[in-house]
N, C-alpha and C positions, 0 to 999 in steps of 0.2 A: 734633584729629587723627582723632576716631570719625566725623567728619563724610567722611574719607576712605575706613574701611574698610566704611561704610554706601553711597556712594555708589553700589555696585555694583547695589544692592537696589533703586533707580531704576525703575522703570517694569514691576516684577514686579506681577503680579495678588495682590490677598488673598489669594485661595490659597496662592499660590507663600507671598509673604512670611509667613503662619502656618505653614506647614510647615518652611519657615526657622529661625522661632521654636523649635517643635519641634525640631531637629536640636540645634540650638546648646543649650537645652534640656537636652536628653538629653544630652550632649556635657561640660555642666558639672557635671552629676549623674556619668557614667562617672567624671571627672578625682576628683570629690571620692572616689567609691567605692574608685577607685586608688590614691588617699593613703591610706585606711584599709588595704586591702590592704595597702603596702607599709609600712606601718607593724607590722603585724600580723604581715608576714612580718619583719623587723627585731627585733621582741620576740622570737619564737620562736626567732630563730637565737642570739640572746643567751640566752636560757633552755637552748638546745641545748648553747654552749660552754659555760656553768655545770656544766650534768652533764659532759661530758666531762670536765671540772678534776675533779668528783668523782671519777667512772670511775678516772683516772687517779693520786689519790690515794689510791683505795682499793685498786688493783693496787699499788701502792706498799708500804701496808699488809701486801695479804698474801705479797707476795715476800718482803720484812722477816722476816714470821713465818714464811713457809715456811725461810727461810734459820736464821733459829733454831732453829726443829724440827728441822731438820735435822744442825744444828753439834750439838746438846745428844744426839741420839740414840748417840750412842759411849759419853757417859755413862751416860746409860740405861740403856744393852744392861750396862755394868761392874757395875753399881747392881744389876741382877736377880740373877745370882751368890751371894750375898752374901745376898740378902732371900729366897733361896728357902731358903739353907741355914740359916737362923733360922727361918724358917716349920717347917722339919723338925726342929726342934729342940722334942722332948714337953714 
């Protein structure tokens, strides 16, 4: 079947057919360069979603604690009261 898609190549001067060479060449160099590209972009966007999972567990984290700090502050404020009038105590 290669004998088909060469056949076009028929009756081209040296020239033409090494420049040919070249194109197709370069052509299978760009395709392999591309796979690595897309590959490379593939990795990265999978390292990208990793941190986001972090990101997002860590937002997680401090909403948790903010929401604790903040439930626990009423005791707190109760708690001072109490620890100031022992503190004034000679």
């Amino acid at each position: 079947m290669s004998w088909v898609v060469e056949e076009w190549k028929e009756g081209l001067s040296t020239r033409a057919l090494q420049k040919i060479q070249e194109l197709e060449s370069q052509l299978d160099k760009l395709k392999k360069e591309r796979q690595q590209r897309q590959f490379q972009l593939e990795s990265l966007e999978a390292a990208l979603q990793k941190q986001k999972q972090k990101v997002i567990v860590l937002m997680h984290h401090v909403t948790s604690n903010a929401f604790l700090f903040c439930s626990s502050l009423p005791s707190m404020v109760s708690l001072e009261q109490p620890l100031a009038l022992l503190e004034a105590i000679p």
